[in-house]
N, C-alpha and C positions, 0 to 999 in steps of 0.2 A: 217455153224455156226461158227464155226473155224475162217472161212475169218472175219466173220461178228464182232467178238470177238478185232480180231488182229487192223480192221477200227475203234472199239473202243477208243483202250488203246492208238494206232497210236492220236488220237484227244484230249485225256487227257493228253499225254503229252504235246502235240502241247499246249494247254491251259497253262497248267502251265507254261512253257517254255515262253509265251508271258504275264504272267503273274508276272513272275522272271522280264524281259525286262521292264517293266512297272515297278516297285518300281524301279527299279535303275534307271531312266528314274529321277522319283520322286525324289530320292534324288539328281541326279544333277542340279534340278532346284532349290532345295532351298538353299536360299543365304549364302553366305560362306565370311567371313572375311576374307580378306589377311593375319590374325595372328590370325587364328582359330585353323591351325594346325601347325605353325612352327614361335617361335617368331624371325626366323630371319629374318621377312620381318620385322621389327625395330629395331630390335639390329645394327643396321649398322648406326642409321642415320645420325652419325656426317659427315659422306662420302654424304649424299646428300646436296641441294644448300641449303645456310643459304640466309634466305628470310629478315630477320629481328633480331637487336639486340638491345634494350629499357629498361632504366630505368625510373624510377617515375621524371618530372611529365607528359612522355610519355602515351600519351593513355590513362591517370588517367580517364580523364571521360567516355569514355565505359568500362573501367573495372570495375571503383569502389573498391568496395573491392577485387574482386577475381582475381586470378594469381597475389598475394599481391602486387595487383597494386598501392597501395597505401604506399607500403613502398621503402625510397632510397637508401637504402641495396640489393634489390632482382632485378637481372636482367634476362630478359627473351630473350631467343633466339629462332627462331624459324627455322625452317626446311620442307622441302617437298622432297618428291620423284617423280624420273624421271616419274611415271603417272600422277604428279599431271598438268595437264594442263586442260583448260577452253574450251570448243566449246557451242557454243550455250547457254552463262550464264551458262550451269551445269561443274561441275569437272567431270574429268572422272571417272568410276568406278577402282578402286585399288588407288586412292588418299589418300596421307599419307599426314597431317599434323602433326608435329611435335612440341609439346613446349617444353624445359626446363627451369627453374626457379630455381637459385641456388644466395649463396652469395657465395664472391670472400673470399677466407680464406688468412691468412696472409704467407703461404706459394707458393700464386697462384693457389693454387686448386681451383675446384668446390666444393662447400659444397649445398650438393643438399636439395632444400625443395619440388622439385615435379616434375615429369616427364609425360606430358598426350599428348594424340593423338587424332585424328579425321580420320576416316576409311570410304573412299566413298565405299561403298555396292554395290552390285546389289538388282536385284527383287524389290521386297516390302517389303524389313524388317524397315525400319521406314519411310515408306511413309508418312507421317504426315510431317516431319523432311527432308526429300530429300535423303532418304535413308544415314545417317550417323550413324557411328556410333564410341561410345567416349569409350576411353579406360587410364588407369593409368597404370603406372610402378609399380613394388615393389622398397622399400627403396636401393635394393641394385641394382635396375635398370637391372637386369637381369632373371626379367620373367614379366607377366601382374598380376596385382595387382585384377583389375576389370574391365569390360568394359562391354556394353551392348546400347543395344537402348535407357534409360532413367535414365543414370546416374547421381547420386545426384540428385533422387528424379525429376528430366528433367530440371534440371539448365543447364546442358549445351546444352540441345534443346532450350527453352527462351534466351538464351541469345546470344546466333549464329544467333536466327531467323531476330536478326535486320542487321546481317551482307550483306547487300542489295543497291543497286544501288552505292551512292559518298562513303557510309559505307564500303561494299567488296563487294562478289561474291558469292552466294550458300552457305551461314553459314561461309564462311570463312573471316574475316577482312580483308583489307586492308592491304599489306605489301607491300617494306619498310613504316613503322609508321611514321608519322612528329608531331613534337612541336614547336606549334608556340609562341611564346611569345604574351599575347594579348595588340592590341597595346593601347594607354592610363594606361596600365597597367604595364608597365616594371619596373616605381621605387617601386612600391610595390613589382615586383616580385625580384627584386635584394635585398632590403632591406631584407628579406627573405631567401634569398641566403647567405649575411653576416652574420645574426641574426644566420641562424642553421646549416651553411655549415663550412666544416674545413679548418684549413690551412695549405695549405701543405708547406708550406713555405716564409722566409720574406728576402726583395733581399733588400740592400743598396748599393748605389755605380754604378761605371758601370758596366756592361756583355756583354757578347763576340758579342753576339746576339740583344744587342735591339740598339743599334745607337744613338740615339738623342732622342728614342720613353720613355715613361713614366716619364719623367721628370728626367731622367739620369742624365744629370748638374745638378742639384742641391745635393751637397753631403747629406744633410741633411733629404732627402725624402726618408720615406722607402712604400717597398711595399708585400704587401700581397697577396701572391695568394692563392684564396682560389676556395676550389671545394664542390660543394654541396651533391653532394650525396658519400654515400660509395660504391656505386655500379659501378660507372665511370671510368674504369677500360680500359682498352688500353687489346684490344683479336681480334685475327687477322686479326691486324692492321689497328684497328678502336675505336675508342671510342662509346658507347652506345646515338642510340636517344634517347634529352633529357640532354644529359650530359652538365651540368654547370659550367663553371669557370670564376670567378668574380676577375681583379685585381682592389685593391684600392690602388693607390697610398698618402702618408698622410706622416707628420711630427711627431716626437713621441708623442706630447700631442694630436695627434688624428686631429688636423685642414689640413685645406687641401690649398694645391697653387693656387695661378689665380682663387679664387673666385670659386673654386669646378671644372674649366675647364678640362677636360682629370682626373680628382680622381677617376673615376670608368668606367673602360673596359672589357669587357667580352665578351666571345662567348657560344654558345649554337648549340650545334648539334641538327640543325633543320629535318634534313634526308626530307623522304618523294620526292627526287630529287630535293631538292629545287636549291641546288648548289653543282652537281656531279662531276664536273669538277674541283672544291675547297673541297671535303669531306662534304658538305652540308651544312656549317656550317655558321649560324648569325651572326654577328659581332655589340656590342654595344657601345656607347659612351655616359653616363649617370651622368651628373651634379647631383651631390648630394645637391648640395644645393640651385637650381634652377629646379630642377626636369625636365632638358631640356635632350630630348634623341635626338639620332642617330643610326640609325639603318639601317642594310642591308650587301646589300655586298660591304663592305668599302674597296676600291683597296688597301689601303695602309698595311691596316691589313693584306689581303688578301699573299700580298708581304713578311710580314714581317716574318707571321707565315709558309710559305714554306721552309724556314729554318729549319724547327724545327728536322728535319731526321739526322743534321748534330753537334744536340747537342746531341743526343742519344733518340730522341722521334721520334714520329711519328703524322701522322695524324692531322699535324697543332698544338700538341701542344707540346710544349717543354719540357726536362725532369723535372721532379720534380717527389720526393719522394710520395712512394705509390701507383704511377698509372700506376703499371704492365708493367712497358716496361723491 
């Protein structure tokens, strides 16, 4: 009886025992966020690779309004970690997308308007959605704010979901971003650019730097350079896709030399790899008053603006006040 007792209690625990084994089993299957228990899987991200840096009117049409895509004040940088890579169209699981969205303050700071992430998952926690899942900062950027499989209401599952084939990759866009200027359209978009862009400054005369270029001889021709966005900001050492800078060369009562020939030059950080070998950058030659354009990668510009490190700028463009160098 004894024996038979002891065969007993020997088998009840045995149960329990594979029972215990069994929930903890349970819980290591279900899916766990990289920053579920320790936010320093993102406190770190300025240390991983920067994928992308964009101001408006980059991107403007799959964003729309959101990541205030739509203003040229707010630039977007974005980030991934060393798991973030692609096999088989999917991310892998621990994939960390990274955005910040901040304005450049007048001391060079970041002046932040928002900080959010994209967390590749395991299991099935948003299989709907390719198991992702989105998260926010707090204001002081030093803990998570919110995050979940359907936040805002699943704004950011709809609007990831187009991220797909010439689009991105498994909810993720496309980076580095390009802006192209559309073509038939550049004297509207420059006109545009003058109309609401500032100036950072008006050159007469010669300079160390331009040669014979903008109508130099002639003492009487001033020029204007001007940048469109406030966002356009020299951070390292690159200017944001998208970034516009429009020179007009013009006489003081506004008329222009040679019938408008060479009055309006600008470049536009087209990124996207268009010209990596030159900082990516467009090159335009726009009669204002024949609305004749020239576009591309114009060798002589190309030539002229590799200079530019030796006036105290970078990245093709020359210094002038304001733009963070």
């Amino acid at each position: 009886m004894r024996e038979n007792r002891r065969i007993l209690l020997f088998m009840l625990i045995l149960a329990l025992a594979v029972g215990f084994v069994g929930c903890s089993d349970d819980d290591d299957d279900d899916p766990v966020s990289p920053v579920d228990e320790d936010f320093a899987a993102v406190e770190n991200y300025l240390d991983w690779t920067k994928t992308d840096y964009v101001v408006y009117p980059g991107n403007a049409a799959k964003l729309d309004a959101a990541h205030e895509g739509q203003d040229p004040s707010v630039v977007r940088v974005v980030y991934q970690n060393d798991d973030a890579v692609i096999a088989d169209t999917m991310y892998a699981e621990g994939s960390i997308i990274f955005k910040e969205m901040f304005r450049w303050g007048a001391d060079g700071a970041k002046d932040y308007v928002a900080r959010m992430a994209m967390v590749k998952r395991a299991s099935d926690f948003n299989p709907d959605n390719n198991n992702w899942e989105w998260l926010v900062l707090n204001d002081a950027g030093d803990g998570i704010a919110d995050q979940g499989a359907d936040l805002m209401d699943g704004a950011c599952n709809s609007c990831h979901a187009v991220a797909t084939g010439d689009v991105g990759t498994d909810y993720v866009f496309a980076h580095p971003s390009e802006h192209v200027v559309t073509a038939g359209d550049e004297f509207s978009y420059f006109t545009e650019v003058k109309a609401n862009g500032t100036v950072l400054e008006t050159e007469q005369g010669a300079g160390d730097f331009l040669g014979q270029a903008h109508g130099v001889d002639d003492p009487d021709l001033m020029r204007d350079i001007i940048v469109y966005q406030a966002g356009a900001q020299y951070f390292d050492e690159e200017f944001p896709i998208g970034a516009t800078f429009l020179k007009e060369v013009h006489y003081a009562d506004g008329s222009y030399a040679n019938d408008g020939a060479g009055a309006w030059t600008a470049m536009v950080k087209r990124g996207g790899d268009y010209d990596p070998t030159h900082g990516d950058w467009e090159y335009f030659m726009i009669n204002p008053e024949t609305e004749a354009v020239d576009r591309g990668k114009i060798q002589m510009c190309i030539d002229c603006h590799a200079a530019a490190p030796n006036d105290g700028g970078g990245d093709y463009i020359f210094n002038h006040p304001n733009l963070g160098f």
